[in-house]
C-alpha positions in Angstrom: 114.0 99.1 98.7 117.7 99.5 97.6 116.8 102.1 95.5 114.3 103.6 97.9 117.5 103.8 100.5 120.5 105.0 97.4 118.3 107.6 96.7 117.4 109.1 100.5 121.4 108.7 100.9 122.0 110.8 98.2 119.2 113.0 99.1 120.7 113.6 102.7 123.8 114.8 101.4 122.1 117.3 98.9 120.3 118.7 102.5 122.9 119.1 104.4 125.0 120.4 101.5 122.0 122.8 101.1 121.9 123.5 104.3 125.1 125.2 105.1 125.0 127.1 101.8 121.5 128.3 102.6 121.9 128.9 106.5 118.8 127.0 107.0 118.1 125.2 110.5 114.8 123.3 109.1 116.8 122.0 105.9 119.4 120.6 108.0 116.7 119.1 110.6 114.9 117.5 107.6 118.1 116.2 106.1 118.8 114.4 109.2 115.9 113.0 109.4 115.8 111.8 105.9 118.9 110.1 106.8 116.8 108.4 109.3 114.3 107.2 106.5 117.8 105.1 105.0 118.8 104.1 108.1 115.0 102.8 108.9 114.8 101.4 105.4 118.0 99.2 105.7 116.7 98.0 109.4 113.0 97.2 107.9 114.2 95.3 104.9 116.7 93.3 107.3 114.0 92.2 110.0 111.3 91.2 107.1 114.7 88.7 106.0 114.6 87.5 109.5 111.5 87.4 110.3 110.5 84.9 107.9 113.1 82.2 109.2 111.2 79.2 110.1 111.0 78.3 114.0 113.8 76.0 115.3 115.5 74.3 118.5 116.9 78.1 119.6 114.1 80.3 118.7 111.3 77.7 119.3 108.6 80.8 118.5 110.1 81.9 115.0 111.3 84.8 114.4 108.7 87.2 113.7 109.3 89.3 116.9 112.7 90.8 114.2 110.2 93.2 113.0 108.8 94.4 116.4 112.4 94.9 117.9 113.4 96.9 114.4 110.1 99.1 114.9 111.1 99.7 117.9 114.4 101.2 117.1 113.3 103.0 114.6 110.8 104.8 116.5 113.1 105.2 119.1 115.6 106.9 116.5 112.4 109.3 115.6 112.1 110.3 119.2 115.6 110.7 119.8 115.9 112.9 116.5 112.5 114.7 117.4 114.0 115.7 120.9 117.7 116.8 119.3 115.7 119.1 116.9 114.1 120.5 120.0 116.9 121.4 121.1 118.5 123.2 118.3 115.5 125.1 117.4 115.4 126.8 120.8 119.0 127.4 120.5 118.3 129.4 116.9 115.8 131.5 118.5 118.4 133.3 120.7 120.9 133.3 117.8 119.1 133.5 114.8 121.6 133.3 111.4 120.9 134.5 108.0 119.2 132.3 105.5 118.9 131.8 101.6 115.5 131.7 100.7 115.3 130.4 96.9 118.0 127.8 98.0 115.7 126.6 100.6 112.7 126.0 98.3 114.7 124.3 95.6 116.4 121.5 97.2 113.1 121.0 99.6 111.0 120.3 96.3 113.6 118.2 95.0 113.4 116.4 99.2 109.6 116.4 98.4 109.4 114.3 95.3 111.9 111.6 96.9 109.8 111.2 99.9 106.8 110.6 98.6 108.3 108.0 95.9 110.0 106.5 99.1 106.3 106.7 101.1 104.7 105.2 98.2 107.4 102.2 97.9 106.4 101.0 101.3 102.6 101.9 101.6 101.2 98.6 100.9 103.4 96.6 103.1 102.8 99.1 105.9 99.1 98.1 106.5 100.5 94.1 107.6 103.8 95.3 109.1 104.8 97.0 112.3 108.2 97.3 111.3 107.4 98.5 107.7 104.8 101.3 109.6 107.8 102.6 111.3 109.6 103.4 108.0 106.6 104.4 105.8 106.2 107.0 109.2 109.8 108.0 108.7 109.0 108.6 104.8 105.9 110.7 105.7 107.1 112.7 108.2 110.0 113.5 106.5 107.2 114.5 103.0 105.8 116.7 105.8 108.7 118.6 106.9 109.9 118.9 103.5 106.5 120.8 102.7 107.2 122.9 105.8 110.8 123.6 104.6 109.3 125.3 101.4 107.0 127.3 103.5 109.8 128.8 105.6 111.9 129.2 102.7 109.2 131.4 101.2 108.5 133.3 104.1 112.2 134.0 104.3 112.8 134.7 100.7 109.2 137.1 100.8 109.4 139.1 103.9 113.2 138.2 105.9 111.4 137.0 108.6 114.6 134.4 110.1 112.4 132.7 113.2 110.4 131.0 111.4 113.1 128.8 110.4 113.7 127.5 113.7 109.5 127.7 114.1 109.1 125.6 111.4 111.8 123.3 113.0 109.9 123.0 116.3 107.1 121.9 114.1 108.6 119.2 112.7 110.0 118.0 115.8 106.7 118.1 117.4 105.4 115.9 114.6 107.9 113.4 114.6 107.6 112.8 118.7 103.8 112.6 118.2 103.9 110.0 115.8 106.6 108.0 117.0 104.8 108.2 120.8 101.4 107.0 119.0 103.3 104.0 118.0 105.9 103.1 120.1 103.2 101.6 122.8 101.8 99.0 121.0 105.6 98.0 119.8 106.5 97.6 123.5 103.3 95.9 124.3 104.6 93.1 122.5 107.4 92.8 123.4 106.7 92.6 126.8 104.5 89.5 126.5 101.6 92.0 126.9 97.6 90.8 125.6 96.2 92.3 122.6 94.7 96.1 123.0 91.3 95.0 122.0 90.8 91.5 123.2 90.2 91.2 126.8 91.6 88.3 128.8 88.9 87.9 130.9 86.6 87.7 128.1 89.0 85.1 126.5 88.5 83.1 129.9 84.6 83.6 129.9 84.1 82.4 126.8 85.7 79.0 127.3 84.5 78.4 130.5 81.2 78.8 128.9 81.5 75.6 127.1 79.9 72.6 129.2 82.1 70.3 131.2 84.4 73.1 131.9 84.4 74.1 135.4 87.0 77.0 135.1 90.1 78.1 134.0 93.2 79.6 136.1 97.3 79.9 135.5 96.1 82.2 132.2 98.6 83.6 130.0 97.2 85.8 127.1 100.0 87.4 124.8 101.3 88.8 121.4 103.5 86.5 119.8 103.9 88.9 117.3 102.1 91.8 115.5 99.5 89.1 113.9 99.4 85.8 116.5 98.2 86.1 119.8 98.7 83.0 122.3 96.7 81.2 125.0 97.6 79.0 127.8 95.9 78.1 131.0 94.7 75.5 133.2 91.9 74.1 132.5 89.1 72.6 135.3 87.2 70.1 133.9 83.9 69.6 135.9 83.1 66.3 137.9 81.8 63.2 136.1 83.0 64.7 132.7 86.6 63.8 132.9 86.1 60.9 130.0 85.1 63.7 127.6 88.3 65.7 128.9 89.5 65.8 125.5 86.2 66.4 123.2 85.8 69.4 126.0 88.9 70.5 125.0 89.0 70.5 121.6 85.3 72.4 122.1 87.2 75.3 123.7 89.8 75.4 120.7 87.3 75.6 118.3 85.1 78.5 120.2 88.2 80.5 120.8 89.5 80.1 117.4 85.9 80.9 116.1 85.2 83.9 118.2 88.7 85.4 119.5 90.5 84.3 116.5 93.0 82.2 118.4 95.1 79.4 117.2 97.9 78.8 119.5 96.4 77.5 122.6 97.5 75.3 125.1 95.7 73.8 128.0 96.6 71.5 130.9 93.5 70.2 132.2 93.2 69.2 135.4 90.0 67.0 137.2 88.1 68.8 139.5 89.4 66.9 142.7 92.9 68.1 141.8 92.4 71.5 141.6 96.0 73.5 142.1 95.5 75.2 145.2 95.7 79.1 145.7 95.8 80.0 142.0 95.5 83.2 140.6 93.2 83.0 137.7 95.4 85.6 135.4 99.2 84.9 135.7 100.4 82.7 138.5 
């Protein structure tokens, strides 16, 4: 990783070095977003170091949630960068400025070869990881726009045709705001307490209920802990006459949501059938 970052660092400079000399919009938008691929690598590689700090008496969850808040600002960054290269694309279209072609290609294929080193660094991790997803995206969008750098640098060098420097920019802007949108949901899904996207909390609910002695369930909470732990807790009716097997009925409904839902951090109050809260809402309260 300390490599990975040294060398996009050194890399960024080379761009933007390259991209004055050369005149070249796209080189310049690429450079800055390679800077982004340090900057996302130094985040990643901090929240991994604090997300694996065991759960105490002021963060009584862990800390796994590090990761989700740096993906979040690294996507963020991508969206912010996506929408300044927008911006300065459109500009270059009504003031379009000379450009070196063979300069272009050169330092681009050198951008190239870092960024897919750097993408293959943190492929594995990214399958497991939010946060790591976030900068392995960086890394492969920034392999992307260095391909499209090339392309416009030949197109230049070949035929003088300047737009499609800032065309080729637009592209790569419109890439990076795609794929930071795509992920950025499910990063703020969790963070605001929200239920997995594939696991339904009513289905949750159906299937314990579904266990005998349980009369119903209300007061439900379903949410993300974090990008791999999900959470239940509810109250819990336990039907009439079965309130000396209370706790066998319980542990029944662990075991069935474990088995079926894959959940492990449950909690349930459980509550007799002639004390049943009054007026509850069966999701939330």
């Amino acid at each position: 990783m300390a490599a990975a970052i040294g060398v996009n660092l050194l890399l960024t400079v080379a761009q933007v070095a390259g991209g004055l000399l050369s005149g070249s919009l796209a080189m310049i938008a690429d450079a800055l977003h390679n800077f982004s691929d340090a900057a996302s690598l130094v985040i990643a590689a901090w929240a991994r170091r604090i997300a694996r700090r065991p759960s105490d008496d002021v963060m009584t969850f862990g800390y796994a949630r590090a990761e989700v808040v740096a993906a979040l600002i690294n996507l963020t960054t991508l969206i912010v960068i996506g929408l300044y290269l927008v911006y300065e694309a459109v500009l270059r279209f009504f003031d379009p400025q000379e450009v070196i072609g063979w300069l272009v290609i050169a330092i681009a294929a050198v951008a190239l070869v870092v960024d897919l080193a750097t993408a293959a660094l943190t492929y594995s991790l990214s399958k497991t990881s939010v946060n790591i997803r976030a900068a392995f995206m960086h890394n492969m969008a920034d392999a992307l726009g260095s391909l499209a750098v090339i392309l416009a640098g030949a197109l230049i060098w070949a035929f003088g045709w300047t737009w499609v420097d800032p065309a080729i920019t637009l592209l790569i802007a419109g890439y990076i705001l795609w794929m930071a949108w795509s992920e950025i949901g499910g990063v703020i899904r969790i963070l605001m307490l929200g239920s997995p996207p594939r696991l339904s909390a009513e289905r949750v609910l159906e299937t314990a209920e579904a266990v005998e002695g349980v009369q119903g369930l209300h007061h439900a909470h379903l949410w993300l802990m974090d990008e791999h732990q999900t959470a239940l807790q509810a109250h819990m009716v336990i039907e009439t006459g079965a309130w000396a097997r209370a706790d066998a009925i319980k542990d029944a409904v662990k075991t069935i949501l474990a088995e079926r839902h894959g959940l492990t951090h449950v909690t349930l109050e459980m509550e007799c059938s002639a004390h049943v809260c009054t007026g509850a809402r069966r999701i939330g309260h």
